[in-house]
NUVONU-306298 format. One line per 10 residues: their letters; for each residue x, y, z of C-alpha. Coordinates in steps of 0.25 Angstrom, whole numbers. Layout:
<recs>
a = X,Y,Z; ...
</recs>
This chain:
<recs>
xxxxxxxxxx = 166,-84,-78; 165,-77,-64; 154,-71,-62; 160,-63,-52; 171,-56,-59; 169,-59,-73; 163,-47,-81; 148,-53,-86; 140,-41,-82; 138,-29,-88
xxxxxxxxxx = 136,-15,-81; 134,-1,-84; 139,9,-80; 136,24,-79; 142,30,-91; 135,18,-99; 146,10,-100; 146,-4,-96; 154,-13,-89; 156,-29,-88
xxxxxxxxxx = 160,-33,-74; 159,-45,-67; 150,-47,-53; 157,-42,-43; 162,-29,-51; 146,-26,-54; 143,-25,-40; 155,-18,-35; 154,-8,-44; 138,-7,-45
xxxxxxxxxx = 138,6,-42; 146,10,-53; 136,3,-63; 121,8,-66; 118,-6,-71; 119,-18,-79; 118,-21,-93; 111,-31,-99; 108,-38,-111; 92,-41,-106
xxxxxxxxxx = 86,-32,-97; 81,-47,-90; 96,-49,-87; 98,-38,-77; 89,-43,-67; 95,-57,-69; 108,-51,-66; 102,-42,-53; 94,-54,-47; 105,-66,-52
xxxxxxxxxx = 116,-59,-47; 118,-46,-42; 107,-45,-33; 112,-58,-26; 126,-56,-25; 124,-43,-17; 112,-47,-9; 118,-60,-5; 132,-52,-1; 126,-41,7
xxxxxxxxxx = 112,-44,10; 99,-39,9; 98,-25,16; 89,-25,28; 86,-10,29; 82,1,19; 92,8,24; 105,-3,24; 97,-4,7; 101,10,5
xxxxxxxxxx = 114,9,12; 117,-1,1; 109,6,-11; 115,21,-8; 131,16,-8; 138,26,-16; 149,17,-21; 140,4,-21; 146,-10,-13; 157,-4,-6
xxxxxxxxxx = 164,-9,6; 156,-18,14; 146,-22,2; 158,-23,-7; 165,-33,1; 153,-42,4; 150,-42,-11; 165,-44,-15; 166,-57,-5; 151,-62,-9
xxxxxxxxxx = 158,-65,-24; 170,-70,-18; 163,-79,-10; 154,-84,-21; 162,-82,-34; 161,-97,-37; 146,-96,-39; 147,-86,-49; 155,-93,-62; 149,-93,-73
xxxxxxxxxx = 153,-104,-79; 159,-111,-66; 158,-128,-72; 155,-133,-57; 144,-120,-52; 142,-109,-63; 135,-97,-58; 119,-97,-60; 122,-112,-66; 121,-127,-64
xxxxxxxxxx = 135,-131,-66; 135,-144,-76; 120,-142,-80; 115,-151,-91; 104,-157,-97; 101,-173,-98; 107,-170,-113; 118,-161,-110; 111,-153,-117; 114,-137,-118
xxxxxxxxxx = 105,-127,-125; 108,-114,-132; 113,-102,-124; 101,-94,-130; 93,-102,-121; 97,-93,-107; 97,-79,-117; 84,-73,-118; 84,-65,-129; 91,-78,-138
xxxxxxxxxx = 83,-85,-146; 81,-102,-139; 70,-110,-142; 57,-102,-139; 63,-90,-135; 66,-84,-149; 65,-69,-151; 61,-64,-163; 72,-58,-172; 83,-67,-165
xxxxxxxxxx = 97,-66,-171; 99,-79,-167; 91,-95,-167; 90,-104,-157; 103,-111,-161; 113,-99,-160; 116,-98,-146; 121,-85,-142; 136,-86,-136; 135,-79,-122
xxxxxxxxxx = 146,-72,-115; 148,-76,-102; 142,-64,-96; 129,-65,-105; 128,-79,-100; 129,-74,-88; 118,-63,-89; 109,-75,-96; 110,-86,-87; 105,-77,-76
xxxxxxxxxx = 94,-71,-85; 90,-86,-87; 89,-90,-74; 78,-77,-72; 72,-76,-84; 72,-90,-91; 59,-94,-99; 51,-106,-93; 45,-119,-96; 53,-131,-100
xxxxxxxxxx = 67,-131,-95; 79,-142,-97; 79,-151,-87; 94,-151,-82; 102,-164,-78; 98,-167,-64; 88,-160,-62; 78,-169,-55; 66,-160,-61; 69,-163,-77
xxxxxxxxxx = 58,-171,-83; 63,-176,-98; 75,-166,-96; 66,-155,-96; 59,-146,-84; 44,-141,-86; 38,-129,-81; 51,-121,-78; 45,-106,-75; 54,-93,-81
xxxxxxxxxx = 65,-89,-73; 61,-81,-61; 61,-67,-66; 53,-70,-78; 41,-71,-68; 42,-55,-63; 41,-43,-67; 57,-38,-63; 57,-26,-56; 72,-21,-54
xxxxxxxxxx = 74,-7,-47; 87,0,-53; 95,13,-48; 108,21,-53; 117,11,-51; 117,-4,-52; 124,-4,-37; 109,3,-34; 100,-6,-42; 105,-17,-35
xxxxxxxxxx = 102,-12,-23; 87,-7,-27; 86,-21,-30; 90,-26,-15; 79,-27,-6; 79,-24,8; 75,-30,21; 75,-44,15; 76,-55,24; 85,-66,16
xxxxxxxxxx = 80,-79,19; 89,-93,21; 92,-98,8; 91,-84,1; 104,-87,-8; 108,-82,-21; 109,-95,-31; 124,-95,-31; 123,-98,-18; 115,-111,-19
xxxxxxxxxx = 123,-119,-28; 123,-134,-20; 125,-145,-30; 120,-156,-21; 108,-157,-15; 92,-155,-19; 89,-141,-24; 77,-140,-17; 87,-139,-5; 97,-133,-8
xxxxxxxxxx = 91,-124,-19; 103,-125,-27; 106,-119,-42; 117,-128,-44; 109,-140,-49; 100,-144,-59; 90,-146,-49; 79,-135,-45; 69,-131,-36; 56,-124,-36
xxxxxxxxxx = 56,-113,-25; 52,-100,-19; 65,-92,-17; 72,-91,-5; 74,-74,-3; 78,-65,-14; 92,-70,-17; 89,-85,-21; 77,-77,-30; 86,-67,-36
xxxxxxxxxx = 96,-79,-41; 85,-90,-43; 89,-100,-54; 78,-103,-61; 86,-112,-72; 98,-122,-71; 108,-118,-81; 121,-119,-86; 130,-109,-96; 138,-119,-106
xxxxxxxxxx = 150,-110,-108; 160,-112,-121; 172,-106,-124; 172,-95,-134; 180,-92,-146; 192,-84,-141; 192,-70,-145; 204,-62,-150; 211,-61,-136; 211,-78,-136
xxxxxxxxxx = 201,-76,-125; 187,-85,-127; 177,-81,-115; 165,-92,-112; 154,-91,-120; 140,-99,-116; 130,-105,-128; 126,-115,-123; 117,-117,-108; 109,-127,-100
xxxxxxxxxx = 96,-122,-94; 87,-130,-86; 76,-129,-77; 81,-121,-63; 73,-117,-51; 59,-112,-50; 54,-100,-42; 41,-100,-35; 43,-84,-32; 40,-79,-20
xxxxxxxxxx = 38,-64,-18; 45,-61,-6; 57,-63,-13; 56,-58,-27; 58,-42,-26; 59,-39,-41; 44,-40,-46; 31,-34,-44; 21,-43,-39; 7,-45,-45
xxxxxxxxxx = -4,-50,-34; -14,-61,-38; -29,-57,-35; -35,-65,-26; -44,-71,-35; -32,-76,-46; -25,-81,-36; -34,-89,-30; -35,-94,-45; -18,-95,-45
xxxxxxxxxx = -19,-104,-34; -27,-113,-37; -19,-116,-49; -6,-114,-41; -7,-116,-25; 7,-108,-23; 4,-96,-31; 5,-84,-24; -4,-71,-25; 7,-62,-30
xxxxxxxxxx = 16,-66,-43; 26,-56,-49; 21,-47,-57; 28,-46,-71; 31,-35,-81; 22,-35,-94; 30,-33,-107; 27,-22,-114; 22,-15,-104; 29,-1,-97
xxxxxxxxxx = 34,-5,-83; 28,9,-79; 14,3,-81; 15,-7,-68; 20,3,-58; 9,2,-51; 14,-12,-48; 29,-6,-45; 26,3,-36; 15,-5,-27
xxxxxxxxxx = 25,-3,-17; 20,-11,-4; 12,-3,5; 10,10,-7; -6,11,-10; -2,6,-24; 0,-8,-20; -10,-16,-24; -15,-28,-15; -24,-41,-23
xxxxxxxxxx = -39,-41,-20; -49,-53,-24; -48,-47,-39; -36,-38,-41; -22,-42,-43; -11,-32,-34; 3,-30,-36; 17,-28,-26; 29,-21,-31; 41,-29,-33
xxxxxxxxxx = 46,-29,-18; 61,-22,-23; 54,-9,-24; 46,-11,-12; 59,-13,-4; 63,0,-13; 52,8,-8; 55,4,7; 69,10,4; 63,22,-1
xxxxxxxxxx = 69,33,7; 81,29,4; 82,32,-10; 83,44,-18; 68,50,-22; 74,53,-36; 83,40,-35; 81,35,-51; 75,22,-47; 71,13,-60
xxxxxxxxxx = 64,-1,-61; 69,-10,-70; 57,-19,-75; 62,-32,-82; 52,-46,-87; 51,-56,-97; 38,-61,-103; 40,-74,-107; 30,-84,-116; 16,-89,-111
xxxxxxxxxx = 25,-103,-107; 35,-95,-103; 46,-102,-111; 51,-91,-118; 53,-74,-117; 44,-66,-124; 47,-53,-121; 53,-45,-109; 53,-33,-101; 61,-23,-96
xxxxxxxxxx = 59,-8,-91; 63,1,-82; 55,13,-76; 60,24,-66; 54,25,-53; 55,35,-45; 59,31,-29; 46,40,-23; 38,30,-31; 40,18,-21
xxxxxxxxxx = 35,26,-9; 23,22,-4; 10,30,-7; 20,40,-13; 17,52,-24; 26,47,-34; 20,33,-35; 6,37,-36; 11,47,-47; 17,36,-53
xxxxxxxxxx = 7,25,-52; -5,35,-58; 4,39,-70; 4,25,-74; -10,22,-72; -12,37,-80; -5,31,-92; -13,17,-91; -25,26,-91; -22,32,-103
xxxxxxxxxx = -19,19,-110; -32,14,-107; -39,28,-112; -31,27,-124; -36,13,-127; -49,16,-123; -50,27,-133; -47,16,-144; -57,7,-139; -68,17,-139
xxxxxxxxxx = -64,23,-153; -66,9,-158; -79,9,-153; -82,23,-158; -77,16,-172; -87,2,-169; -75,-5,-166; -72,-12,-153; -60,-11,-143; -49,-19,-147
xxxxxxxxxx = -48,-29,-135; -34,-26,-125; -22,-32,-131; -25,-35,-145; -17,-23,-151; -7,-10,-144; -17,-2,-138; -15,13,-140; -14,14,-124; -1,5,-126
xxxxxxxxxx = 4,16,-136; 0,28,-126; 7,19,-115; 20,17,-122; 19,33,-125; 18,37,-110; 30,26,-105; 41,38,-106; 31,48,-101; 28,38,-87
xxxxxxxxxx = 44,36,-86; 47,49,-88; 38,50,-76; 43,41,-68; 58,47,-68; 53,61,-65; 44,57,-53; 59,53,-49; 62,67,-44; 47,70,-39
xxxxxxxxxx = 48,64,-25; 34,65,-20; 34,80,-24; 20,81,-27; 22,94,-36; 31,85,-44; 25,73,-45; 11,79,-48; 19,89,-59; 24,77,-66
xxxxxxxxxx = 12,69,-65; 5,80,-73; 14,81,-84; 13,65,-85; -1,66,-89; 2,79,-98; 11,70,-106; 2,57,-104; -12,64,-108; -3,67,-121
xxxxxxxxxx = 2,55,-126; -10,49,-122; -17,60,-132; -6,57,-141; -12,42,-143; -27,47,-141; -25,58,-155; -19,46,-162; -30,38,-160; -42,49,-161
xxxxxxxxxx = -33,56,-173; -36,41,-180; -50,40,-178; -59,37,-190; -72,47,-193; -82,36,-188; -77,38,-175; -85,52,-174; -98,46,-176; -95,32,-166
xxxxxxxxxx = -100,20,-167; -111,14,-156; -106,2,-149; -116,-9,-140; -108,-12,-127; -116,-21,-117; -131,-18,-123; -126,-2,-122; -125,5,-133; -114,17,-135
xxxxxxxxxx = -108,24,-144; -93,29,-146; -88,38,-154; -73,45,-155; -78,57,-146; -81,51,-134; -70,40,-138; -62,53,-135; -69,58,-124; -67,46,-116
xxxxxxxxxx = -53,46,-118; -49,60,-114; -58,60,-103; -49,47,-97; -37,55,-100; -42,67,-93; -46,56,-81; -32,49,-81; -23,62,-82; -31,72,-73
xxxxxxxxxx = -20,81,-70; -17,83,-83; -36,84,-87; -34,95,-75; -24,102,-81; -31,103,-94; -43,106,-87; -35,118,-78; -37,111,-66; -23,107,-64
xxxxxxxxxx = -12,114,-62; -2,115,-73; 12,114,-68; 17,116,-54; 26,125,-50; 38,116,-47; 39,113,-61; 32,123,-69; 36,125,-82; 46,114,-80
xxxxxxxxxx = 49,104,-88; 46,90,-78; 59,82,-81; 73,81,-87; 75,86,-100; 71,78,-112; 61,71,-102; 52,82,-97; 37,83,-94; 29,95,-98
xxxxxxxxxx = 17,99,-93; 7,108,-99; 0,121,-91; -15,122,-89; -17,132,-101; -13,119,-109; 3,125,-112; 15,117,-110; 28,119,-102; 34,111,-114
xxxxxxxxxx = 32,96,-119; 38,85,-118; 48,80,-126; 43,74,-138; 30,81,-137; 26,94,-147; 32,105,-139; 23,117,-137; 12,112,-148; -1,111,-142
xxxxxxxxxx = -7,98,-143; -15,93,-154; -30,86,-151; -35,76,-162; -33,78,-175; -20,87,-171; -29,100,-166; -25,107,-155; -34,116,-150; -48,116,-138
xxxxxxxxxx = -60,122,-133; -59,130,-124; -64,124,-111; -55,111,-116; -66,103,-124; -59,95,-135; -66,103,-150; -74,92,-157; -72,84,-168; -82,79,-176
xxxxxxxxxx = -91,66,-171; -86,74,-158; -72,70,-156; -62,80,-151; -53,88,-161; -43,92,-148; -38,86,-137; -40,97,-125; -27,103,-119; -17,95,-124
xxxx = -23,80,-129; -20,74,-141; -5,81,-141; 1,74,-155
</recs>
C-alpha cells in the first residue's frame, strides 16, 4: 500500500462531506479541506506530527521571517506553483520510504521484525480503545482474544498513534536487539506525546492549520531529518540513528523534524489476505503485529513547540536533582482530565515577555506557553484580529505504572488573535474571567464548609466527593466560551471589551446564585440557631446567616462590576451597545440596567421574570438590604441573586 497515493486518510470538507485520499492529494488540496477526520482525537496529532508536518517542512523549509510565514499562510489557492512542485518532487523522491507493507522497509516499520519466538501478538495491542492485556475498557464488545481486523488505513492511523502515545513499562525485546534481557526490555517510558499537555492551533482550513502549526525563524540543525530519511540497516544506532533496526538509542532530539517523527517503538504490521468481496476483490487486512521496545527521548525544550511547560521551583528541583543529575527545571506541563482547558489559560497565554508569564522563585513553580503560540504572537500583525483561531488541547492519562490508559483528553477553545498580544486588553480580560469563575468555585465550596460548621459538622477534606464548585464550574464552561468567541470581534476596543466583560459577571453571579439557592433552599432549621465550633483554642460560632454573608460578600468582591451596578455605581450599558443584545442570535448576552430591568435574558434563562431570593421570593429593602429570615438568614437575594 502506498502511502503516497493510496486513499488511508479521511478529510473533511466544507459542506461536511468527507473525502479519502491518499497523501499527496491531502496536501495539494488542503485548502479545499477544513480538517481531518478521525477515529480518536489522539490520532490527529499523530498524523500532523508523523506525517504531514514533516513532508512539508522537510520540502520547503522552515520560514525565516514572519512575513515569508504569512506569505505561505495567506495563499488563496493553498501550495501552488512553486510550493506544489517542490511538494510534488519531495514524494517522488521519497515514495519508496512510505509503503506500508513494503517486505524489505515498510513505512514507520522494522522490516522483518520478530521476536526470539517468532512470536506475534494480537492487533488490539497498537489500538487504544481495544481491549489487550491490562488495557480493557469497561463495557468492551470485544475480549482480549478477538482481534479487530484493521483496514489498511486504520493500521495506518494506529501504528502511528502507537509510536506517540504507546503505554510503558515492559516491552518485547525484538531479535537483535542487543538491549533485550530474557526477550524482554524494562523501563520503556510512554510514547513521546503521552508526556505533554498537546497544544495544536487550528484555523478555517486544514492548508491553514498547518501552517499555524509551522514555526518560524527555526534554525534546522545537522542531522534534523524526518524518520523516513534515517533508514540505514548497517551500522550502530547510536551512530546512525536509524529506525530500520531492532536496535535503539536513548537521546535528545536533533531539531523539530527528528522530534515530530520520533519512533518510540520498533514495530511491524503482519498483513493477511482478506476474504474477497463481491467484486473478487480482497484488500490486506492486519490482526496480527510485533511491538517492541524503540527509542527513548530525553526531551529537550527547545525543540518541542506543541506543549506548555511547567517550571520547577528552585527548592523541588534542587530535590529532582539529587534523584536525577540530568533533570531539568522545566518539564511539560500536561493537561488534567476532567478538567476545562479554559481553566489553565493563564498558562496558554504566558506569552514570553507579557506580565502574565510567570518566572520560579526559591518556593513558587512558573510556567511558559507552548513556544508555537509564542511564534503565533510574534506573527501577530499578520493575522486577522477577528481571524477564528481555536486550540486544540489533546492528552492521555495513563495508570500509576504507566502500562496502560486511563482516560483521555481532548478539548478545543476559541481564542481570540488580540489575546496573544503582549500586555494586551483582551488577555488581561480573559485571564480575570477565569480567575472570576475559580473564585466563585472556591465561595461556593466555601459556603458548604461553613454550613457544615453551622450544622457541628466539619469540612469535608478536598477531593473526597464532587464539590458543588465543580457543579457551578461546569455551569459557567458555555458562558466562558461563549466569551471567548465574542472577544473575537472586540479588538482592544475598551467599550467592548469592558461591555462584554459586564455582562459575563451578570450571567456568572446568577448561576453562581443558582448553585448557592440550591444549597440554602436545603438547609435544616438548626442551622438558624448555629452551632459553636473550637478552632486552635478560639471559640466561634457559625450560623446560616453569616454562612450567607460571607458568601455574598465574596461574590460582591470577585464580581465588582456587576456589586457596582447593583449598588448604582456603575454604569448600565454603554452606548455602543445599549439595548443590544451582546452576540449572534441564540448566543446572546444580556445585561441588566441599574434600576435592576433587563434588556432581555439569556437563552435558557426566565425571560422577563424577576429573580427569586431563597425560598423563591422575589422582592428587597429598599436601600438593597436582603429581608430577614428567621435565625437571620436572608429571605432575598438583593437585585437579582438567587435567579431559579
Amino acid at each position: 500500500m502506498d502511502l503516497i497515493e493510496a486513499p488511508w486518510l479521511v478529510a473533511r470538507r466544507d459542506d461536511g462531506g468527507e473525502d479519502s485520499v491518499g497523501l499527496r492529494a491531502l496536501l495539494l488540496n488542503a485548502h479545499r479541506y477544513t480538517d481531518l477526520e478521525v477515529e480518536l482525537p489522539t490520532q490527529k496529532p499523530a498524523i500532523l506530527r508523523q506525517v504531514l508536518l514533516p513532508v512539508v517542512v522537510d520540502a520547503l523549509g522552515f520560514p525565516e521571517t514572519p512575513e515569508e510565514w504569512a506569505e505561505h499562510f495567506h495563499a488563496p489557492d493553498g501550495f501552488t506553483g512553486q510550493a506544489a512542485e517542490r511538494l510534488t518532487e519531495y514524494l517522488d523522491e521519497h515514495r519508496d520510504r512510505f509503503g506500508l507493507f513494503d517486505p524489505v522497509d515498510p513505512f514507520a516499520q522494522v522490516g522483518g521484525l520478530r521476536t526470539g519466538k517468532d512470536e506475534t501478538r494480537n492487533s488490539a495491542l497498537i489500538v487504544a480503545t481495544a481491549a489487550s492485556g491490562n488495557n480493557v475498557p469497561f463495557w468492551s464488545a470485544r475480549t482480549d482474544g478477538q482481534a479487530p481486523r484493521l483496514s489498511p488505513g486504520r493500521a495506518a492511523h494506529w501504528l502511528l498513534h502507537t509510536h506517540c502515545w504507546d503505554p510503558g513499562a515492559i516491552k518485547t525485546g525484538a531479535f537483535g536487539d542487543p538491549r533485550a534481557r530474557a526477550g524482554k526490555v524494562m523501563g520503556n517510558p510512554t510514547g513521546p506525546l503521552g508526556a505533554l499537555g498537546l497544544v495544536l492551533p487550528m484555523g478555517r482550513t486544514l492548508y491553514e492549520s498547518l501552517w499555524l502549526n509551522v514555526p518560524f525563524g527555526v534554525t534546522r540543525l545537522a542531522g534534523d531529518l524526518p524518520q523516513w530519511r534515517r533508514r540505514d540497516r548497517e551500522g550502530p544506532v547510536e551512530e546512525t540513528r536509524s529506525t530500520a533496526t531492532p536496535g535503539w538509542d536513548s537521546r535528545p532530539p536533533r531539531g523539530p523534524l527528528d522530534a515530530w517523527t520520533w519512533q518510540a517503538r520498533r514495530i511491524r504490521l503482519v498483513p493477511e489476505t482478506a476474504p474477497q468481496d463481491a467484486d473478487g476483490d480482497g484488500e490486506p487486512e492486519v490482526n496480527r503485529v510485533v511491538v517492541a521496545a524503540g527509542d527513548r527521548l530525553r526531551l529537550q525544550p527547545d525543540h518541542e513547540f506543541h506543549t506548555a511547560w511547567t517550571v520547577d521551583s528552585q527548592t523541588v528541583h534542587r530535590k529532582r536533582l539529587a534523584k536525577d543529575p540530568d533533570a531539568l527545571q522545566i518539564r511539560p506541563r500536561r493537561h488534567r482530565a476532567g478538567r476545562a482547558a479554559w481553566r489553565g489559560l493563564d498558562a496558554l497565554l504566558a506569552v514570553e515577555g507579557s506580565t502574565w508569564q510567570q518566572d520560579a522563585t526559591e518556593v513558587d513553580q512558573g510556567f511558559h506557553t507552548a513556544q508555537i503560540l509564542v511564534k503565533l504572537a510574534e506573527a501577530g500583525a499578520e493575522l486577522p484580529p477577528d481571524y477564528p483561531l481555536r486550540l486544540e488541547l489533546t492528552g492521555i492519562a495513563y495508570n500509576s505504572k504507566f502500562s496502560a490508559i486511563e482516560d483521555t483528553f481532548h478539548d478545543e477553545l476559541p481564542l481570540p488573535v488580540a489575546a496573544l498580544r503582549r500586555d494586551g486588553l483582551v488577555r488581561a480580560a480573559l485571564i480575570g474571567a477565569v480567575a472570576q469563575a475559580e473564585r466563585l468555585a472556591d465561595a461556593v465550596n466555601r459556603l458548604v464548609a461553613d454550613l457544615r460548621r453551622a450544622a457541628g459538622a466539619r469540612p469535608v477534606p478536598g477531593g473526597e466527593w464532587q464539590h458543588p464548585g465543580e457543579s457551578l464550574l461546569h455551569a459557567l464552561d458555555p458562558v466562558v466560551r461563549l466569551l471567548l468567541r465574542l472577544l473575537r470581534t472586540s479588538d482592544e476596543d475598551f467599550d467592548r471589551v469592558d461591555e462584554l466583560l459586564r455582562a459575563w459577571e451578570e450571567k456568572a453571579g446568577r448561576e453562581t446564585w443558582k448553585v448557592a439557592e440550591h444549597l440554602l433552599a436545603q438547609s435544616p432549621p438548626g442551622l438558624f440557631q448555629g452551632s459553636v465550633l473550637v478552632q486552635g483554642g478560639k471559640t466561634r460560632t457559625y450560623r446560616l446567616s453569616t454562612a450567607e454573608r460571607t458568601f455574598r460578600d465574596t461574590l460582591d468582591d470577585t464580581l465588582w462590576r456587576r456589586a457596582n451596578r447593583r449598588k448604582g455605581r456603575g454604569n448600565a450599558l454603554s452606548s455602543v451597545v445599549q439595548g443590544q443584545p451582546l452576540g449572534p442570535p441564540g448566543q446572546e448576552f444580556r445585561a441588566e440596567q441599574p434600576d435592576g430591568s433587563r434588556q432581555g435574558s439569556h437563552q435558557g434563562s426566565p425571560g422577563g421574570k424577576p429573580d427569586a431570593g431563597p425560598g423563591g421570593r422575589p422582592g428587597t429593602e429598599p436601600h438593597g438590604k436582603p429581608d430577614a429570615g428567621p435565625g437571620g438568614r436572608s429571605a432575598t437575594a438583593p437585585d437579582g441573586e438567587g435567579a431559579a
